[in-house]
C-alpha positions as CSV (number, residue, x, y, z in Angstrom):
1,X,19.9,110.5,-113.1
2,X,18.6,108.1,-115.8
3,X,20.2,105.1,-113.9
4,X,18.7,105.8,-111.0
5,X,15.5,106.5,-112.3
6,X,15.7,103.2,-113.6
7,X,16.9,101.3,-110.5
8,X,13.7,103.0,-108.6
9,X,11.8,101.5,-111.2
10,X,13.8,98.5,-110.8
11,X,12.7,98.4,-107.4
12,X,9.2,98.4,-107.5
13,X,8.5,96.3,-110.0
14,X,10.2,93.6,-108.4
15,X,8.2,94.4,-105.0
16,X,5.1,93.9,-107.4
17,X,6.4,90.3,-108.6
18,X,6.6,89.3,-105.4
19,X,4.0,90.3,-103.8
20,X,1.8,89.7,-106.4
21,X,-0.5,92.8,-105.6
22,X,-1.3,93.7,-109.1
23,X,-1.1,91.4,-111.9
24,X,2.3,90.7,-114.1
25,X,0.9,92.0,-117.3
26,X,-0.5,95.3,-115.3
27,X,3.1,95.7,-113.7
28,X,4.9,94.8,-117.0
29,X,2.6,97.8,-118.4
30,X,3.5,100.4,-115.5
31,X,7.0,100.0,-116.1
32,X,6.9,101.0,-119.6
33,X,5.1,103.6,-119.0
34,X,6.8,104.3,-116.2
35,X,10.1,104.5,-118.0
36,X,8.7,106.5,-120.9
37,X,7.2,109.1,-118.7
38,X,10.2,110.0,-117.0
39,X,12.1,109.9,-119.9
40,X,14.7,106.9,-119.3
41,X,13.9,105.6,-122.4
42,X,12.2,107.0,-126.1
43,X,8.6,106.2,-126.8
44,X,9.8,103.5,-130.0
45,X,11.8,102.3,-127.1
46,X,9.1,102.1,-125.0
47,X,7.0,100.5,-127.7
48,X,9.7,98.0,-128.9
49,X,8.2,95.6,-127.2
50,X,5.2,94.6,-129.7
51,X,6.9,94.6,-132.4
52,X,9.5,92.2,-131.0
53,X,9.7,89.0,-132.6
54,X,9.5,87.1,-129.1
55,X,6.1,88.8,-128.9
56,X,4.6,87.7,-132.1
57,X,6.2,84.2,-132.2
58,X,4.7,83.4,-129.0
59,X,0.8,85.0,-130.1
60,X,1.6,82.4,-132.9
61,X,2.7,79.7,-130.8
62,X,-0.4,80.2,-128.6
63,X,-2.3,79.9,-131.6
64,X,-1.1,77.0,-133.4
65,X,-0.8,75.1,-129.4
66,X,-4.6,76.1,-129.3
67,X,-5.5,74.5,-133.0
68,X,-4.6,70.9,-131.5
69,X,-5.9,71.5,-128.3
70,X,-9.4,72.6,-129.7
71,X,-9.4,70.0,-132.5
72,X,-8.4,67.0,-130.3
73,X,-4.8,66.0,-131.3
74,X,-3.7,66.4,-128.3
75,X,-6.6,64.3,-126.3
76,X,-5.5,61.4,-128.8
77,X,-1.8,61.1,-127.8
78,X,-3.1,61.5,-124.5
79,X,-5.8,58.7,-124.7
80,X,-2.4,56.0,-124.7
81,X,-2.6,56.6,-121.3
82,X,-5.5,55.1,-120.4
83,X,-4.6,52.0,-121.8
84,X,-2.0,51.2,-119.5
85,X,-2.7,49.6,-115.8
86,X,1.0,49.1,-114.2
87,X,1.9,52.5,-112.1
88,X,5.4,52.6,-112.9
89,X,5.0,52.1,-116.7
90,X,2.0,54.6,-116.9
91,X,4.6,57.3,-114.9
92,X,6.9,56.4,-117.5
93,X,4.7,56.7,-121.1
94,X,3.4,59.7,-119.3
95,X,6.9,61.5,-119.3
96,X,8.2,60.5,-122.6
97,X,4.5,61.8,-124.0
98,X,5.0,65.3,-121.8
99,X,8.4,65.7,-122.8
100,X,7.6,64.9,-126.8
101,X,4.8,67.2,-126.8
102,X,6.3,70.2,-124.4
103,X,8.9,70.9,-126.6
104,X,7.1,72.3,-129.5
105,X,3.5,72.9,-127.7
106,X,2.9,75.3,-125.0
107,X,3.9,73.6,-121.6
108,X,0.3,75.2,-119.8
109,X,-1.8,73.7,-122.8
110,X,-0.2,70.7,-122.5
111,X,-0.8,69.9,-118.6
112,X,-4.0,71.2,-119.5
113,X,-5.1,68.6,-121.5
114,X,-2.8,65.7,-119.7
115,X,-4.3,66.9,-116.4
116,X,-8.2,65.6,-116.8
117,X,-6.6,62.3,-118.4
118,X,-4.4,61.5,-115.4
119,X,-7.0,62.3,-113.0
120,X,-9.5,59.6,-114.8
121,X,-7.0,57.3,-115.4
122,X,-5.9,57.1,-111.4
123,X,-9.3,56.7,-110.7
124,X,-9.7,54.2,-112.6
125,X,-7.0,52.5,-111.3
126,X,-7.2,53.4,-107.7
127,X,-3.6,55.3,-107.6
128,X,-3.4,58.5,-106.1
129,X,-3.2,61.7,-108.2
130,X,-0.4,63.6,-106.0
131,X,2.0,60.9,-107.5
132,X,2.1,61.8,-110.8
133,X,0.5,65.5,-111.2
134,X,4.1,67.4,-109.7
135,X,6.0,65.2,-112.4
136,X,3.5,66.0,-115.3
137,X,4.5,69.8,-114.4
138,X,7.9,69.5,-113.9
139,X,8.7,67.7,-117.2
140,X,6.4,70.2,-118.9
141,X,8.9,72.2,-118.0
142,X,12.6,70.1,-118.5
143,X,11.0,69.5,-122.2
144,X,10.2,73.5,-122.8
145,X,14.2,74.0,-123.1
146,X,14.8,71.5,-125.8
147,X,13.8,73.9,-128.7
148,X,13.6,77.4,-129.3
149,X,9.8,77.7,-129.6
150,X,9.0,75.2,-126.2
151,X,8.7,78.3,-123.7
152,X,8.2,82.0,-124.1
153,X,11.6,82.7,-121.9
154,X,13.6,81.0,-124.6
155,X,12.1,83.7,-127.4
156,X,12.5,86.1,-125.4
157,X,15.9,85.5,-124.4
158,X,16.8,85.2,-128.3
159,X,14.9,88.2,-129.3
160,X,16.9,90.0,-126.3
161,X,20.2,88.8,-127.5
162,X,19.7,89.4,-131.2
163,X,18.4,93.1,-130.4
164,X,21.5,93.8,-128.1
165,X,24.7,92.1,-129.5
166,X,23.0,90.0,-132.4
167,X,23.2,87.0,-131.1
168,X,20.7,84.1,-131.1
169,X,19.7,80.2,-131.4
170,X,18.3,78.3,-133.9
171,X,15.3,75.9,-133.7
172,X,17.1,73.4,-132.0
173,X,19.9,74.8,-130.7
174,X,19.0,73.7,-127.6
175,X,18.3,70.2,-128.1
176,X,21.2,68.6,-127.4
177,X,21.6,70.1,-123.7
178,X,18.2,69.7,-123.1
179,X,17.5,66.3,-124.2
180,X,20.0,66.3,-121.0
181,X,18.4,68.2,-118.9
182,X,14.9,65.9,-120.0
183,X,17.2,62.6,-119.1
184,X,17.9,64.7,-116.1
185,X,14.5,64.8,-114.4
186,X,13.2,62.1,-115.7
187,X,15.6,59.9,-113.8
188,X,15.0,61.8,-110.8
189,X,11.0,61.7,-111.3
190,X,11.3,57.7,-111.8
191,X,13.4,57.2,-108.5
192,X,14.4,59.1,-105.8
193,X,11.4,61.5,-106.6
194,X,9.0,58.9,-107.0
195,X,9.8,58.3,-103.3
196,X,9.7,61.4,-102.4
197,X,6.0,62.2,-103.6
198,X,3.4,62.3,-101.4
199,X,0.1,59.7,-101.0
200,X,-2.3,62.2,-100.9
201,X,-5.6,59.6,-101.4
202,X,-7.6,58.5,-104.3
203,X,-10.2,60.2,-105.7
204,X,-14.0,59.2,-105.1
205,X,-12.7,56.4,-102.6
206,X,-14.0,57.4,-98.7
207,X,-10.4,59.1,-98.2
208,X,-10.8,61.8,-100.8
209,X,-14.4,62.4,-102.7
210,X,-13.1,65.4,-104.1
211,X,-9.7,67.3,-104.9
212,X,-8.4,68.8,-101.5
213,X,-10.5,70.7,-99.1
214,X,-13.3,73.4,-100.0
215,X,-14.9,76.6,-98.3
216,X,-18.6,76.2,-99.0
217,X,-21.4,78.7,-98.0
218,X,-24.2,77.2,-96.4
219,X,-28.1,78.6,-96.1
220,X,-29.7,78.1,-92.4
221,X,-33.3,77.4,-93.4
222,X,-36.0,78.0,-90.7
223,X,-35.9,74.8,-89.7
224,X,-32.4,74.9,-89.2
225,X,-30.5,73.1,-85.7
226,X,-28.1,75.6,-85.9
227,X,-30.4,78.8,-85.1
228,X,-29.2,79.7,-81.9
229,X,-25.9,78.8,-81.4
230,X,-22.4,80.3,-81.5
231,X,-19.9,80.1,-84.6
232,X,-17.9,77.6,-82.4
233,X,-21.1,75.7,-81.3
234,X,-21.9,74.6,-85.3
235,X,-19.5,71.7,-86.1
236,X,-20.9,68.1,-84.2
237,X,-17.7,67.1,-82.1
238,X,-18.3,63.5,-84.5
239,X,-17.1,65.9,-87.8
240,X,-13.7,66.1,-87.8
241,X,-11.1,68.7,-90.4
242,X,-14.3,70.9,-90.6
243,X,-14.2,74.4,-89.4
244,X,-16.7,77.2,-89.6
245,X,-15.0,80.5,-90.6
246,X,-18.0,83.3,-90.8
247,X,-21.5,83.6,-90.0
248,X,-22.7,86.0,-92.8
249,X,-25.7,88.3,-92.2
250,X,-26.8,90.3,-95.1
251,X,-23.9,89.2,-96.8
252,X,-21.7,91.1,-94.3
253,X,-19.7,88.9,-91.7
254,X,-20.5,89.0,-88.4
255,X,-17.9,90.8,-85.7
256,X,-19.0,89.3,-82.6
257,X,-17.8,86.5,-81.6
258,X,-21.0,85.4,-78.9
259,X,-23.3,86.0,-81.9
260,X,-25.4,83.1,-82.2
261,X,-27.0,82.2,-85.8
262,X,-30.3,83.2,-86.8
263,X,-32.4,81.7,-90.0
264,X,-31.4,82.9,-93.3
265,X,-27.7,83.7,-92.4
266,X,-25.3,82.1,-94.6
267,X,-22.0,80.1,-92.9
268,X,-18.8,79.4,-94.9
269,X,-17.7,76.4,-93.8
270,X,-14.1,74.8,-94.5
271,X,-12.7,71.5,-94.4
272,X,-13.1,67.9,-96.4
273,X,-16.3,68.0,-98.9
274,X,-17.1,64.9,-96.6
275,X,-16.8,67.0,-94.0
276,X,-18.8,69.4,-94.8
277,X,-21.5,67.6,-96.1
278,X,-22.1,65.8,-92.0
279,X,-22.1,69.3,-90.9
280,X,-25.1,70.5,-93.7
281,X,-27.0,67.4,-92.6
282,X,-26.3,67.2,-88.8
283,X,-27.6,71.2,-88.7
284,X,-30.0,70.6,-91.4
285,X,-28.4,73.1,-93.4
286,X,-28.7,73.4,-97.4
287,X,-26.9,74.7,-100.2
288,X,-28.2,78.7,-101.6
289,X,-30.8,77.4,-105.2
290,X,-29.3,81.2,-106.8
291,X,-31.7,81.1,-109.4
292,X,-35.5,79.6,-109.0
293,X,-35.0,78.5,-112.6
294,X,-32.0,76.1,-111.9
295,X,-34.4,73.8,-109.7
296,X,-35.7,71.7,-112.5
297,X,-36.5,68.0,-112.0
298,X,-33.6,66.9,-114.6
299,X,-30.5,64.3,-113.2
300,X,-27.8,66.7,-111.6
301,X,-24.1,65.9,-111.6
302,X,-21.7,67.5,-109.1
303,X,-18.1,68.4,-111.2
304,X,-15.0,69.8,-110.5
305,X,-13.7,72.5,-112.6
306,X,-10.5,74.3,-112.3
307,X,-9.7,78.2,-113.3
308,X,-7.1,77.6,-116.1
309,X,-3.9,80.1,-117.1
310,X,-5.4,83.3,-119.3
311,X,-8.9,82.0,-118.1
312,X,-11.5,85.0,-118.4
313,X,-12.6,83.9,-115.1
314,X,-9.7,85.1,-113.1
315,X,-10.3,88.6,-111.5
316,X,-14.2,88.2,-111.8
317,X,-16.8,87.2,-109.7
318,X,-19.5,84.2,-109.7
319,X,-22.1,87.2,-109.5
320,X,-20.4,89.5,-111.8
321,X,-20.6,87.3,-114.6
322,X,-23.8,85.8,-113.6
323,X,-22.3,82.1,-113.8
324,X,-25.4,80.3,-112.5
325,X,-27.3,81.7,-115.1
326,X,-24.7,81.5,-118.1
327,X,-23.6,77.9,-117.2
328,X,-27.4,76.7,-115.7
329,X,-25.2,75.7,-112.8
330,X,-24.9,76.2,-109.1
331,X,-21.1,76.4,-107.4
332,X,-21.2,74.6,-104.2
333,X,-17.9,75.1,-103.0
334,X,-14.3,76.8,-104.0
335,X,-10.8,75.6,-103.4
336,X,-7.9,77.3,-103.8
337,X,-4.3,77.2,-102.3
338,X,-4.9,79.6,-99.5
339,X,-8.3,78.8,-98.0
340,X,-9.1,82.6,-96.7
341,X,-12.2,83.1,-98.1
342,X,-14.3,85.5,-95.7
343,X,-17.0,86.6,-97.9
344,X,-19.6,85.4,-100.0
345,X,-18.8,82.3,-102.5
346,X,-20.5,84.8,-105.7
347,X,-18.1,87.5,-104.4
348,X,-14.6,86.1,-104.2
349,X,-12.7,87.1,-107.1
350,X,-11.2,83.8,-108.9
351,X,-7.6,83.1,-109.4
352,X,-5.6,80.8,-111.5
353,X,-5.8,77.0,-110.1
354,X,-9.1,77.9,-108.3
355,X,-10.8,74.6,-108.4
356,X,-15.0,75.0,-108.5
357,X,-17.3,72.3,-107.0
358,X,-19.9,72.9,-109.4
359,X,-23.9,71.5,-109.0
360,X,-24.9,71.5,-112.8
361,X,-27.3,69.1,-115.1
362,X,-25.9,66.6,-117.4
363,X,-26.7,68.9,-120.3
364,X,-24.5,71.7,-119.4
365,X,-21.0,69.2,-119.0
366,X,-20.3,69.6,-122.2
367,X,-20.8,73.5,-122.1
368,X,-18.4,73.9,-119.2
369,X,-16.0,71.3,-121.5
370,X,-16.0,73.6,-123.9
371,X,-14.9,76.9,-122.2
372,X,-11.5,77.5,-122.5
373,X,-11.1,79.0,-119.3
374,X,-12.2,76.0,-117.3
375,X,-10.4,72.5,-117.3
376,X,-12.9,70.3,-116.1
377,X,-11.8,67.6,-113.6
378,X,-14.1,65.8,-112.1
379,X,-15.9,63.6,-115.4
380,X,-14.6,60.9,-117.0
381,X,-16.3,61.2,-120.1
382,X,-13.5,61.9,-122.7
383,X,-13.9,64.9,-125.3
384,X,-15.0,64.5,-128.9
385,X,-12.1,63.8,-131.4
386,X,-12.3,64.7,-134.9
387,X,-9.7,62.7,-136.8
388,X,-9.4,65.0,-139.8
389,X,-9.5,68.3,-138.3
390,X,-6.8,66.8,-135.3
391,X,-4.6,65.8,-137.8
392,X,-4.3,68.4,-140.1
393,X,-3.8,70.9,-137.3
394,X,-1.0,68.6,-136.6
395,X,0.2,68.5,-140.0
396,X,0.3,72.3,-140.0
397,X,2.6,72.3,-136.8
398,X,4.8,69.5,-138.3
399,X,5.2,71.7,-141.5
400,X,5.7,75.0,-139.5
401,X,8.9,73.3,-137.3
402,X,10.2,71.7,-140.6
403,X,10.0,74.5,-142.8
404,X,11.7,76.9,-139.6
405,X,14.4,74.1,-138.8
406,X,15.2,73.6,-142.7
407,X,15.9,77.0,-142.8
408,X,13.3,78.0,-146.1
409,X,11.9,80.2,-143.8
410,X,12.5,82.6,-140.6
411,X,10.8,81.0,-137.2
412,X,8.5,83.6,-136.9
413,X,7.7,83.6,-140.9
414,X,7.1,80.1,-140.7
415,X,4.8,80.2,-137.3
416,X,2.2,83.3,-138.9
417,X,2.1,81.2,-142.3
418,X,0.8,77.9,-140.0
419,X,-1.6,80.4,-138.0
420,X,-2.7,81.5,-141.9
421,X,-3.0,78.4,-143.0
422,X,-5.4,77.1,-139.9
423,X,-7.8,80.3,-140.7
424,X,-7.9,79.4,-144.6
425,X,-8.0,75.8,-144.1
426,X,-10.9,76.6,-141.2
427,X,-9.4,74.6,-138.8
428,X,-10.1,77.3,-136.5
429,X,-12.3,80.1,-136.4
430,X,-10.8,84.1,-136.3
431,X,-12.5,84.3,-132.6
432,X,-10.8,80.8,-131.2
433,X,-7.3,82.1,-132.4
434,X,-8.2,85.3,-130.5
435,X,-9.2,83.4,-127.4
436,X,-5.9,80.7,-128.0
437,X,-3.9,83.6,-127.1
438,X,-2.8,84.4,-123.5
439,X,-2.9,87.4,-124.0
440,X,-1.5,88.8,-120.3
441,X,1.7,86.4,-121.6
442,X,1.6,88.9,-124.9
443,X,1.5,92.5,-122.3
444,X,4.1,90.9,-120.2
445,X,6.5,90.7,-122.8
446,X,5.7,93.8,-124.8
447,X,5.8,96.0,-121.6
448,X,8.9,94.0,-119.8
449,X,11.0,94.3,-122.7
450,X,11.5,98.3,-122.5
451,X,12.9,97.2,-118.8
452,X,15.4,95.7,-120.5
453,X,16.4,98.2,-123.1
454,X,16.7,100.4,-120.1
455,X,18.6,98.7,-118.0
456,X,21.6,98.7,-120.9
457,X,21.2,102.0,-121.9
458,X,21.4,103.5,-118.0
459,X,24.3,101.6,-117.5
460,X,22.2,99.8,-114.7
461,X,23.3,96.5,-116.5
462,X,27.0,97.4,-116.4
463,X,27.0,98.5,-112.6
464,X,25.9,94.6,-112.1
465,X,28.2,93.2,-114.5
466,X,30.8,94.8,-112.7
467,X,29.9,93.7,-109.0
468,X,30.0,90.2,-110.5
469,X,33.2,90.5,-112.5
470,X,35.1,91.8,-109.1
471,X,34.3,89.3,-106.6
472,X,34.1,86.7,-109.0
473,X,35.8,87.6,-112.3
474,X,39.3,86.2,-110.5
475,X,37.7,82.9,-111.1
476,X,37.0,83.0,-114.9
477,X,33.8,83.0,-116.6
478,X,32.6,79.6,-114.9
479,X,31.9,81.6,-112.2
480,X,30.3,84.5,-113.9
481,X,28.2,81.8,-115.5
482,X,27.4,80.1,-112.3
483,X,26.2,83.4,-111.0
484,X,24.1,84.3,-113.5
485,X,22.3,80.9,-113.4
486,X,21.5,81.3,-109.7
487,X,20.4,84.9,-109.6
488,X,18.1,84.0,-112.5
489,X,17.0,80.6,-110.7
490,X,16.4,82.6,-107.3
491,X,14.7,85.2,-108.9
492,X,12.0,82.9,-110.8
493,X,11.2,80.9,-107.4
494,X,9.0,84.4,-106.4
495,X,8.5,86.4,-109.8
496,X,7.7,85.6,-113.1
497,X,10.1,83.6,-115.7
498,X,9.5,85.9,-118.4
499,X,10.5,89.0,-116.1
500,X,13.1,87.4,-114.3
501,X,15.1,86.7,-117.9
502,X,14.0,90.3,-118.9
503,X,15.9,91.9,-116.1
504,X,19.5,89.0,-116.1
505,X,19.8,88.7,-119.6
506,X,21.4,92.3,-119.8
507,X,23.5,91.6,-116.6
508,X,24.9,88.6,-118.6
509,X,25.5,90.5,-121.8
510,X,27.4,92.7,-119.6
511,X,29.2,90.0,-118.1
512,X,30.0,88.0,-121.3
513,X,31.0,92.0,-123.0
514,X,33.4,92.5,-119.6
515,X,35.3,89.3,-119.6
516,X,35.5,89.3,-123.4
517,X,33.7,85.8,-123.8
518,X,31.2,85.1,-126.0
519,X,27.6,86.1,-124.9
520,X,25.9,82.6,-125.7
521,X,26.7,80.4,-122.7
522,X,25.4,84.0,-120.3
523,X,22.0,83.5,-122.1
524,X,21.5,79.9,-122.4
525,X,22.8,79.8,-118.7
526,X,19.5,82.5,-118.3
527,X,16.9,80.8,-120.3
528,X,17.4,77.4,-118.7
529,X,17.4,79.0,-115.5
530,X,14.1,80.9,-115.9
531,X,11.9,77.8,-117.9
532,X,12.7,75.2,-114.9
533,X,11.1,76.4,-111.5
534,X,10.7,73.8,-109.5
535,X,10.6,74.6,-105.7
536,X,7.5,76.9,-105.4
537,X,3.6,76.5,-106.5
538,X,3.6,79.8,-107.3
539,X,7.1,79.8,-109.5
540,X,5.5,78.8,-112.9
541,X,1.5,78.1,-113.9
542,X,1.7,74.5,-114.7
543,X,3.0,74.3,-110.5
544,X,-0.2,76.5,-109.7
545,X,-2.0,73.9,-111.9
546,X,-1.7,70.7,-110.5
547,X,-0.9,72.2,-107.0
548,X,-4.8,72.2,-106.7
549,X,-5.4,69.6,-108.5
550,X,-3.4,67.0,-106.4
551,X,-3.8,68.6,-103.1
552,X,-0.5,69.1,-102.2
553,X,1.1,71.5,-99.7
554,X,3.5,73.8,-100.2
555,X,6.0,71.5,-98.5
556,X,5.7,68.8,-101.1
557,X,7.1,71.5,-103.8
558,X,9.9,72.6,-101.6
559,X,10.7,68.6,-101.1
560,X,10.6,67.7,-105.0
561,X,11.8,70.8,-106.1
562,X,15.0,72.1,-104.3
563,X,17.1,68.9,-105.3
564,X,16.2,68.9,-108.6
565,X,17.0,72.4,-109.1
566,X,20.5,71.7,-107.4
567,X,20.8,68.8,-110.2
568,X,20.0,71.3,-113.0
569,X,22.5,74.1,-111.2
570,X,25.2,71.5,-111.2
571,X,24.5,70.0,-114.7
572,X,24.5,73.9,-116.2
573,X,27.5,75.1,-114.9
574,X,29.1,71.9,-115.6
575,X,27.9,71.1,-119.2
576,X,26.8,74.9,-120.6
577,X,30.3,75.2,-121.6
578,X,30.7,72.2,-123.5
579,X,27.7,72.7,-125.5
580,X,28.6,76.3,-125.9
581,X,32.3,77.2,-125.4
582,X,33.5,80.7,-123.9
């Protein structure tokens, strides 16, 4: 009974991943309960997972990534880049500066702070974002499996394997098949990838004055040429890639198609921000003022700002949390990777990688700078640095991976002494450590874990094991290995890293316990599997990140991202068992 309770489970949760209909961490949380009310697993089971060292190590990690993020350290290795006006050798510097930098920090706060940098640097050197944003991402991620602490999949998959046959990695354990990997895709990035990358224009040159293509809402004043005609009447046949999507009447869109426009209806218009601004002016059309207090006579600066991973943004509205009057700014247009929006701009509920066309005065930049839950894009004007406070947050990193790798202390010891030691030192306040954390990342793991712990102790685990071992067992654990690999790759192109490891790494225990071979090259096969996604925008945040930021289409993932994970297949099956013998 408790096995199948647990394969229902099984079941919908992955239908959840997928279809992304409620978020991970909410899913992660219904399956613990889930398994706890129905009585699969114990309620300390249930609970295991926040106490699990994965759990805390990567609140820690979050914390110490967010201490040079906040402080600048990271902005100053970034500033190199900047310096440097030959395409090939800025793609180059750019990759070695990732990889360095992935491994120990947090691969979303690293794009995050190399993302801004590249987009000033190719404008001001006329190159194209779109040929250097995919391989930011993508070596964020090839760098994440060199050490122990560079992604939350690799804790977890340690904490898994010490909790269920007490077996795990050291710091960097990993290194010397991910240095590798990091060769790997770096190569591929520099050639036939480089060639493979789209041109996708430069910004603020006439092909592209802004990042991709925008649904605005637009007010018809009395005055208005577009009073009286049709939805299909409103674009001038001289605008092209502009397309009018609703005519909105008291905020409710209008059904019939042969309705013609009246004055003070609202239109939500897609296409080009070029686009769209002929269509305001040919139909003398303006932008909604929200608040009569946001018209002052002060010099206004359009920016671009985009909805970054953990954001307190995502899953509100514009009017819910009274933006215009928080930020003293107007939002002009939205883009995001799906441009359905059929409803009012201060209505749409924001998502990760939303980018905002924002209408603000030069006095609030620096406000929406310094909101975590915004990466702003669209100004050149580099952040603060303070040299003392950047580089004793990165003195307390350097100590906390010396002190781990030398073995005086345990990872996790050594990672809540540097969080301790930022908070005494003052290098970051109590309520900025809070806010460091991503803390959907945290419920993910603590309520994904019990999935787990369920799957082994149902025998759900050793039901899988054993549909791999017969059809391929005949062919030795290289086969079991290169199973495991691909089910974990597959299953991280549509669902979550973190949950995809959660639900192979007992299947590989299983595997490793069947054919009587030792479990490590079954989990490092797993956690290099579910840290590189490659072939999908939506596979891993820092693809969701530059995905907007570039303007790429789907396509250009699918292009990039298949052959290199074949590469990274091949290269696993063929070199896991070197680096870690059966």
């Amino acid at each position: 009974m408790a096995l199948w309770l647990t394969l229902a489970i099984l079941a919908g949760a992955i239908a959840l991943f997928v279809t992304e209909k409620l978020r991970v961490d909410v899913v992660a949380l219904l399956v613990m309960t889930a398994l706890m009310v129905s009585g699969v697993i114990t309620v300390p089971e249930a609970l295991s997972g926040f106490s699990s060292q994965a759990t805390v190590m990567v609140a820690a990690m979050f914390v110490l990534s967010g201490a040079l993020q906040r402080n600048g350290a990271l902005v100053a290795v970034g500033e190199v880049l900047s310096r440097i006006r030959w395409q090939w050798l800025f793609l180059l510097v750019m990759l070695v500066l990732v990889a360095g930098l992935a491994a120990f920090v947090n691969n979303t706060a690293t794009v995050a702070v190399f993302l801004p940098l590249v987009l000033a640097a190719s404008t001001a050197n006329r190159w194209a974002p779109s040929k250097f944003l995919i391989p930011l991402s993508y070596m964020s991620q090839a760098a994440g499996v060199c050490t122990l602490v560079g992604t939350s999949t690799n804790l977890l998959v340690d904490a898994m394997g010490r909790e269920a046959v007490g077996v795990g990695f050291t710091l960097f354990e990993f290194a010397p098949l991910g240095i590798v990997f990091v060769g790997i895709c770096m190569a591929y990035l520099l050639t036939v990838g480089h060639w493979l990358l789209p041109e996708r224009g430069v910004p603020g040159s006439e092909e592209t004055e802004h990042v991709g293509r925008y649904v605005a809402e637009l007010l018809v004043p009395e005055d208005s040429e577009a009073i009286g005609l049709r939805r299909d009447q409103l674009v001038p046949g001289s605008v092209e890639d502009a397309v009018v999507l609703e005519i909105l009447r008291r905020r409710r869109p209008l059904t019939d198609p042969d309705a013609v426009v009246q004055a003070g209806d609202r239109l939500l218009v897609r296409g080009e921000w070029r686009a769209i601004g002929a269509v305001r002016k040919a139909r003398r059309l303006r932008f909604d003022h929200v608040a009569g207090e946001l018209d002052d006579d002060v010099e206004r600066v359009q920016v671009e700002a985009m909805v970054s991973p953990g954001s307190h943004l995502i899953g509100n509205t514009l009017a819910g949390m009274r933006f215009a009057h928080m930020y003293r700014a107007r939002v002009h247009g939205i883009h995001r990777r799906l441009l359905d929006i059929r409803q009012p701009l201060d209505q749409v509920q924001l998502s990760l990688g939303d980018v905002l066309l924002i209408d603000a005065p030069e006095t609030a930049i620096e406000d929406l700078r310094a909101d975590k839950g915004m990466i702003v894009l669209g100004t050149r004007k580099e952040a603060k640095v303070d040299v003392r406070r950047a580089s004793l947050s990165a003195l307390v990193m350097a100590a906390t991976i010396a002190v781990a790798a030398l073995g005086w202390l345990s990872i996790v010891q050594a990672a809540l002494v540097g969080c301790a030691a930022l908070l005494v030192f003052r290098l970051m306040e109590p309520d900025e450590a809070y806010r460091a954390i991503d803390w959907r990342v945290i419920l993910l793991l603590a309520g994904i874990i019990p999935l787990g712990v369920a799957l082994q102790k149902s025998g759900g685990a050793a039901l899988a094991a054993d549909f791999i071992i017969s059809n391929l067992g005949q062919f030795g654990p290289l086969a079991a290995l290169a199973a495991v690999y691909l089910i974990t790759a597959v299953a991280t192109e549509f669902m979550s890293n973190n949950a995809s490891a959660v639900l192979v790494v007992p299947i590989a225990l299983a595997a490793a316990e069947s054919l009587g071979v030792d479990p490590k090259p079954m989990l490092v096969a797993v956690a290099f599997a579910a840290s590189t996604s490659f072939a999908t925008p939506i596979s891993y945040q820092t693809n969701t990140m530059v995905f907007t930021a570039g303007g790429y289409r789907f396509s250009d993932f699918v292009r990039l991202g298949i052959p290199l994970n074949i590469l990274f297949c091949t290269a696993a099956i063929v070199l896991i068992p070197r680096y870690f013998p059966f």
